[in-house]
N, C-alpha and C positions, 0 to 999 in steps of 0.2 A: 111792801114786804108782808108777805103772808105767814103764820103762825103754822106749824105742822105738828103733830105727833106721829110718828109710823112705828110698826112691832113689822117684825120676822119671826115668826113662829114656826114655820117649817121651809125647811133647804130640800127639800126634796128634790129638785132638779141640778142639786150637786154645781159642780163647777161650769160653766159655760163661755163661750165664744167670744170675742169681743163684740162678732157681727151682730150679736143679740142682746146687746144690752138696753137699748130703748123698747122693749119688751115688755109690757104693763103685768102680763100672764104668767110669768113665770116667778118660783121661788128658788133661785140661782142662785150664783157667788159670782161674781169676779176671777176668785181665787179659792180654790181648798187642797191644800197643801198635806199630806200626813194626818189626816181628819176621813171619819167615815160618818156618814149619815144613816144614824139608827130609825129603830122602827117608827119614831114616833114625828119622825122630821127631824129630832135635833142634832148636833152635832157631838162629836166624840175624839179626845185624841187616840190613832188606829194603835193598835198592841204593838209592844215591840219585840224584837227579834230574840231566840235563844239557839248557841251555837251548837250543833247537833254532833256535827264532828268536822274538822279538817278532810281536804281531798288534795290529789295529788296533781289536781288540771283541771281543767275547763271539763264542764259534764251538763250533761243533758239526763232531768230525773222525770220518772217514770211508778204513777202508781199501780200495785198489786196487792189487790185483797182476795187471798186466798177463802179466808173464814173471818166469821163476825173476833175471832179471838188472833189472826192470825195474820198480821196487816205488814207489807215491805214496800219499800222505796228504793226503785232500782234506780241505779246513779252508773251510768254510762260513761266510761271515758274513751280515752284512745287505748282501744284494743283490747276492753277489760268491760265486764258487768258483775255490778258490785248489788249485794240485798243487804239494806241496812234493816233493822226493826229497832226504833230509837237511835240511840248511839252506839251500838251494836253492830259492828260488820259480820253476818253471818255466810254470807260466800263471797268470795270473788273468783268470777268464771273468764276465764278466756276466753274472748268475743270474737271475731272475725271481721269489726267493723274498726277503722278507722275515726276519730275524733271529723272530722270534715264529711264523714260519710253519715255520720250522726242523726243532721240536721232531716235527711229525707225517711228517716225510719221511720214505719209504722209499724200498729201490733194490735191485736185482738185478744181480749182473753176468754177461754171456754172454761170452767170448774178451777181446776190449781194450774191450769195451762195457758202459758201466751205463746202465740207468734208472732213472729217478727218479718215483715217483708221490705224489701227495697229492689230497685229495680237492677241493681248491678251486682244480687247475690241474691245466692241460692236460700229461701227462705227456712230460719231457723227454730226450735222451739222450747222453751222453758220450759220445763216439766219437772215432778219427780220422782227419783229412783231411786229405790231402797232406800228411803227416808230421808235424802238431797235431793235439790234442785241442780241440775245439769241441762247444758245447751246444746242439740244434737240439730241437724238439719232436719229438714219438714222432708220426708219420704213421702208418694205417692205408693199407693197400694197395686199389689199386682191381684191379676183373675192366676185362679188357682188351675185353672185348664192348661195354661201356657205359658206363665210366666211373665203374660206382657204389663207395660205399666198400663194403671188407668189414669193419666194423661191426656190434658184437651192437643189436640192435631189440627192445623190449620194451614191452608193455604199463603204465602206470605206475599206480597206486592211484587218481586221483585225474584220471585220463583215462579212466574206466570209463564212465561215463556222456556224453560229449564228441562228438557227430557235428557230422562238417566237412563243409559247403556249398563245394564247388567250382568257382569261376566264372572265364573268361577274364580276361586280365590285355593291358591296352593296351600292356604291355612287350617282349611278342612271345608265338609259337605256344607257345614250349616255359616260360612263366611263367602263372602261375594266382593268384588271392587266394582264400586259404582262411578261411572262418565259420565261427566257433563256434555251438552253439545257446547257450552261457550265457558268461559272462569264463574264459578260461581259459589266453590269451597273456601272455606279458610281457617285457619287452624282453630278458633274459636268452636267450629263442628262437632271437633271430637269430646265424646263423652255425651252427645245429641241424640235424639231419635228422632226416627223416620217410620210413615208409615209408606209401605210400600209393597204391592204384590199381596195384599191384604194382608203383611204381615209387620209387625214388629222390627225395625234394623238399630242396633246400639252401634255407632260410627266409631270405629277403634284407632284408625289410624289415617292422618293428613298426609296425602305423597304430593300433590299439585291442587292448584284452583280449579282442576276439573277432572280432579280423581282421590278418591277416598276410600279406604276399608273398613267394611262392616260386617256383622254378624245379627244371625236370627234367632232363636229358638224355631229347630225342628227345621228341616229339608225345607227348598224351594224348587219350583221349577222354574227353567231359564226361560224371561221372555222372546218371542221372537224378533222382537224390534224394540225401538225406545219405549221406554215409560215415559206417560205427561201426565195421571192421575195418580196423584203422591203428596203426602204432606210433610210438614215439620213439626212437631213437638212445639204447643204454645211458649213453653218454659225453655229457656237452654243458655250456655256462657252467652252464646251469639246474641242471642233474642232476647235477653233479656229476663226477669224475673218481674211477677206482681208487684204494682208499687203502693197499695193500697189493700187493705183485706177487713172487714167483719163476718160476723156470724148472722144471718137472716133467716127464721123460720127451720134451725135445724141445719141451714146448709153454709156451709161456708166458703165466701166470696171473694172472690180478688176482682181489683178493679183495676186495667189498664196495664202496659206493661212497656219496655223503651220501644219495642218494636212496632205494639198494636195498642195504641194508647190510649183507642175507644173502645175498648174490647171488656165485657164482663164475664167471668166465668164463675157457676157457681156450683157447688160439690152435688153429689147426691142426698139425699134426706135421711141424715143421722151417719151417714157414711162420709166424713169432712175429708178424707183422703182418697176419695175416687171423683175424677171427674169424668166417667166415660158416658157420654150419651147414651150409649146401649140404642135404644129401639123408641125410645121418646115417651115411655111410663111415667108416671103422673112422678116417681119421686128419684128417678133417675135425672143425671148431669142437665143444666141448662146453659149456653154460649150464646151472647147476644152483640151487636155491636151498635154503639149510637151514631144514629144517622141525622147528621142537618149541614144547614148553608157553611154552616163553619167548625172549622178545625174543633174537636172536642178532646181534648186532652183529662182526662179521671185523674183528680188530684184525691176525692179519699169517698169514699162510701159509709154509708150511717146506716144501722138498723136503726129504726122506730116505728111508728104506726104502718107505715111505707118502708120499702127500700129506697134510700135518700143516696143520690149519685150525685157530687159537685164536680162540676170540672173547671176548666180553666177558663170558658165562655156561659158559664149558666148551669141550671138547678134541677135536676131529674129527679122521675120516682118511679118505679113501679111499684104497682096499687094491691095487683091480685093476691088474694085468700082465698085460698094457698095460693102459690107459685109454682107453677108448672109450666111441663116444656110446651104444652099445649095452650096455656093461658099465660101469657105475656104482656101486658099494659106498660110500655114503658113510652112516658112523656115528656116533655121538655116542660118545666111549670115558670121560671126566671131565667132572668139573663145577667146575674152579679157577676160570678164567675168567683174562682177559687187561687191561693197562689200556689204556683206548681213546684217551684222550685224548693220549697222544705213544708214538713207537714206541721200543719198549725192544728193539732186535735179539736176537730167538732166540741163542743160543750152543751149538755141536755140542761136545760133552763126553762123551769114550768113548762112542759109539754112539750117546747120548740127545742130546733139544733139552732145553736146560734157558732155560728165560724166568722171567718175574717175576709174580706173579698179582696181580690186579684189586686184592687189600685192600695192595699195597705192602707188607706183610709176609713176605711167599714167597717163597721161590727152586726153584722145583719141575724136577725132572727127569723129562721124558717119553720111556718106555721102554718098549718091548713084552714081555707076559710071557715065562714060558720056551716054549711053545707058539707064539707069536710072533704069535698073534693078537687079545689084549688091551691096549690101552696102561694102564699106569699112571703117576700123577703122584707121586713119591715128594718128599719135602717135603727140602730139601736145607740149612736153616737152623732146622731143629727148637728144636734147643739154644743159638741165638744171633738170637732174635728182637730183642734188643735194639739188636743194630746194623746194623736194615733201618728207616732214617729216611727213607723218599721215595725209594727210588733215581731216578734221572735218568736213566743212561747205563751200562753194559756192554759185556764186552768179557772173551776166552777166549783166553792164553796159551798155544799148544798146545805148546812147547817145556817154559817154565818149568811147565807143569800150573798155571797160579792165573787166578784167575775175579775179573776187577775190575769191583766195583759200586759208582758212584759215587754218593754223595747229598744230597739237597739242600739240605744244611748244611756242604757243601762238602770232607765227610770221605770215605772212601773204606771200603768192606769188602773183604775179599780172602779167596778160598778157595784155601787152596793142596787140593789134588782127588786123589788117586791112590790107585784102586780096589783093586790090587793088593799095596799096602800096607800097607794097612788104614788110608790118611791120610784126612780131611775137616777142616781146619781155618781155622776163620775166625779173621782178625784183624782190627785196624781200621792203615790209613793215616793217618795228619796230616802238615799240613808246614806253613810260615808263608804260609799263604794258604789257596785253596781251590779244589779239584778241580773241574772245570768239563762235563769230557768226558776219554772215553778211547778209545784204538782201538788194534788189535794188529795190524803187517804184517814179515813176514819175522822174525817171533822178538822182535820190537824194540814194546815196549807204549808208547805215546807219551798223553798228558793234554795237555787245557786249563788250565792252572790260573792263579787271578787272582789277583795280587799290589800289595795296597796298589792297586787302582783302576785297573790293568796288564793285559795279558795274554797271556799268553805260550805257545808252544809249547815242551812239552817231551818226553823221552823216561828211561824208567828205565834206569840203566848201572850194571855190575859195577865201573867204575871211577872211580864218583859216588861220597864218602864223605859229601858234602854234596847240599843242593837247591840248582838253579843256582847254585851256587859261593860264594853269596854268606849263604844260609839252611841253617843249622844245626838239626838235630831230635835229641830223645832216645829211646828205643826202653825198653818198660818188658814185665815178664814176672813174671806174680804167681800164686801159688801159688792153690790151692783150699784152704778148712777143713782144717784136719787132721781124718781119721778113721783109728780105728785098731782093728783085731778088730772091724769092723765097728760101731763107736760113734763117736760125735760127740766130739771131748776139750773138755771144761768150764774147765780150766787147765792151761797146756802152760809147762814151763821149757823151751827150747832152750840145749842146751851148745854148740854148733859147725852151720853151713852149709856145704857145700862143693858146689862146682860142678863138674864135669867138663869143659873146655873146649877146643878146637881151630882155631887158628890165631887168636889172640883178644889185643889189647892192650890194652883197657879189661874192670873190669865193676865194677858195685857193688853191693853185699848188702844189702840192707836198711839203703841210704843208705849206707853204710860202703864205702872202697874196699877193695876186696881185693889184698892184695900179688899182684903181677907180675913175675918178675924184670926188673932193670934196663937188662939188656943188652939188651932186646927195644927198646929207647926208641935205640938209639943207629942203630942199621942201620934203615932205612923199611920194606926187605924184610922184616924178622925180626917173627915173631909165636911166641907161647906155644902149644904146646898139653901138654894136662895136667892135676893138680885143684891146685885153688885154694879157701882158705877162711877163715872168718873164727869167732874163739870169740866166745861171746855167753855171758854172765850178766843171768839175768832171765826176769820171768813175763809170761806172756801170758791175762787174763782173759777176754780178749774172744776167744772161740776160732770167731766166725763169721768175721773176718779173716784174713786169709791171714797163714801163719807164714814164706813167704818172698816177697821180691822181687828181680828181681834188673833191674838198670835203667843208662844210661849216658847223658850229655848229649854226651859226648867225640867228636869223630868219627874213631873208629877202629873196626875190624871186631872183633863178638864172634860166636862161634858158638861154644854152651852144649849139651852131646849127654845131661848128667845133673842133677839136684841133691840132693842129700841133707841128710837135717837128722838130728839126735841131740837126746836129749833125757829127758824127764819129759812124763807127762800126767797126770791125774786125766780121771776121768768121772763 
């Protein structure tokens, strides 16, 4: 039986895997429970909750920092967009989105304005008027020559074969009824455009699958035979709307759409409401589509160094500065892939986008090599695959460095991140209920979280010792196997545990409370720091279990910087 001493002086690799516990290299946990790991490696119990306000449903929040003074929390519900500032409701706007439709919204913000796109409505936008925020649809702009829209026009799959018979219309000179040669209308049409006859047609009214009325600006003349060179309106009921949008280099982007799902369109340069190609000038419209072996479906688009395109099979970028219709570098750099079916927002994290990949598994960081011309997807939850169950929701602390992924068993992951430290550590969140949504404005990380069939807004605060005041949580921190000279111990006696601790009034050791001097208990302000410890007689066979734990239900503040065990082992 061999004698041991070992310290833990830094967690920096946070909670990990079971599959990684015979790991000599790592400074992991077993378990970290409601615990973040600070700058220096130690441990900390994480703040706890203050209730911001009650809601009336299930919501989906969203931040908006208008001005460094001037910061909202938009809280989404069914059919309703609400701007809180604090506990403060200062609008609730009538939305056009359904609670179920929620999940695939996205939004981009330019100055005091965001939009909103989804692919099965007309994209809308937050702005303000006469000194309120109101929600109006996203209008494309017309040329002042003619009235027409400046709207991207595309050929569709499934209009290849389609010539339209043009004939007068008893509604006046400038309306037409357009024939199909086969069914190809549907009521979904009307309210579409078409370009056709080199003009503008706004479809007014559905009579059959292969006959429709429209109208132009200004006279046409009648063809003498079919039309086959004609397109459709990128955007319309039928086809669909943008499901993804940022702003890149001035111009503003939509990525994919239900009908053309690899399709990029990007505005003109400082003009975000015209997409018309015009003649192919360096700062007029650009339409691109990505091409490879496999289906690409555009789940969201990232401005950064690059234009960063994820889709549902892998990681694109185009490169050029500027962007132009004439210079176009668009690549394929990985193959993660993205999940499609609800928007999980990118998050900027030291330099890289770090998102979520397709199998819900991943938390990957997308970074350019040293060269600066490769991106790689570097896997940012290698070692803690276990506690990526469904994320939902995310959201990037740039103050506190912690990365909240919320999932859909209502618990939360948290990475506390910094590069320069050598930190990466996951833990897991609980509280009595269940994390719903999250979002981070001006330093301040705010959740949805349901309680008991409730739901409530709230925010994490340094001066929470509880969740909303009323819910009590315990925070737990569990060692890895002992190994020791590089062997696994078979049976381990432990004589004494001792913790290292700093400003700390609670803690327990392995169930056991550890003495604390008493005078810390009389003053509110007064806390311990110092070691603390507890002797122990007794064997441990089971040496795949951790030989410490150190845990507290109490709410009062622990931050633990060491722990050390003494002892016996066999091998």
């Amino acid at each position: 039986m061999a004698e041991f001493i070992k310290t833990q002086n830094s967690f920096a690799d946070g909670e990990v895997a079971p599959e990684f516990f015979a790991r000599d290299n790592l400074n992991g946990l077993s378990k970290l429970e409601n615990m973040d790991v600070i700058a220096g490696g130690g441990l900390t119990r994480r703040n706890g909750l203050e209730t911001v306000t009650s809601l009336s449903g299930n919501a989906r929040i969203i931040p908006f920092s208008v001005s460094e003074t001037e910061n909202y929390i938009l809280v989404l519900t069914d059919g309703h967009l609400m701007m809180y500032v604090g506990s403060t409701r200062t609008r609730d706007i009538l939305a056009p989105w359904q609670f179920s439709d929620i999940q695939k919204l996205q939004y981009a913000q330019r100055l005091d304005s965001m939009i909103f796109v989804h692919p099965d409505y007309q994209p809308y936008v937050l702005k303000q008027e006469d000194g309120r925020f109101v929600l109006t649809e996203f209008e494309f702009s017309r040329n002042n020559s003619d009235m027409s829209l400046n709207i991207p026009f595309m050929k569709f799959d499934d209009a290849t074969d389609i010539k339209i018979y043009v004939t007068t219309n008893i509604a006046g000179n400038n309306y037409a009824t357009l024939t199909t040669n086969k069914n190809f209308w549907t009521e979904n049409n009307v309210g579409g455009q078409l370009l056709l006859l080199n003009k503008q047609w706004h479809i007014t009214n559905y009579v059959s699958p292969t006959e429709v009325q429209a109208y132009t600006n200004g006279q046409y003349n009648l063809p003498g035979s079919a039309v086959t060179d004609w397109y459709e309106a990128a955007f319309s009921k039928r086809r669909g709307w943008p499901c993804s949008i940022t702003f890149h280099q001035d111009r503003l982007v939509f990525g994919g759409s239900r009908s053309w799902p690899s399709g990029v369109w990007m505005s003109q340069v400082g003009r975000h409401n015209n997409f018309n190609v015009g003649t192919g000038l360096d700062d007029e419209a650009i339409f691109l589509t990505l091409l490879s072996e496999q289906r690409q479906q555009i789940c969201t688009v990232v401005s950064s160094d690059n234009l960063q395109i994820l889709t549902n099979s892998g990681e694109w970028a185009i490169s050029n500065k500027p962007l132009t219709p004439a210079a176009v570098d668009v690549k394929q750099h990985t193959s993660v892939g993205s999940i499609a079916t609800r928007y999980l927002p990118p998050q900027k994290i030291e330099g890289s986008t770090v998102f979520i990949s397709s199998t819900k598994k991943d938390i990957r960081e997308l970074s350019l090599d040293a060269l600066g011309e490769n991106y790689n997807a570097k896997d940012l939850c290698t070692q803690a695959k276990h506690l990526m169950q469904s994320p939902i929701d995310l959201s990037y602390n740039e103050d506190k460095r912690q990365l909240f992924v919320v999932m859909n068993d209502g618990n939360m992951a948290v990475l506390n991140q910094n590069s320069a430290l050598g930190i990466s550590a996951w833990a897991s969140y609980k509280t009595q209920g269940k994390f719903k949504s999250v979002a981070t404005i001006n330093g301040e990380t705010h959740v949805v979280v349901e309680r008991g069939n409730l739901f409530y807004l709230e925010k994490f605060s340094a001066n929470a010792l509880t969740d909303a005041s009323n819910y009590n949580f315990s925070y737990t921190a569990s060692a890895l196997p002992l190994r020791s000279s590089g062997h696994n111990a078979k049976m381990l006696r432990l004589r004494k545990i001792s913790a290292r601790v700093l400003n700390t009034k609670t803690l327990f050791i392995n169930g056991k409370r550890a003495p604390l001097p008493n005078e810390i208990y009389g003053d509110e302000t007064s806390t311990y720091s110092g070691d603390i410890g507890i002797n122990l007689l007794g064997y441990q066979r089971n040496c795949i279990e951790t030989p410490w734990s150190v845990s507290s239900d109490e709410q009062l503040p622990t931050t633990i910087l060491s722990v050390s065990i003494y002892g016996y082992y066999i091998v």
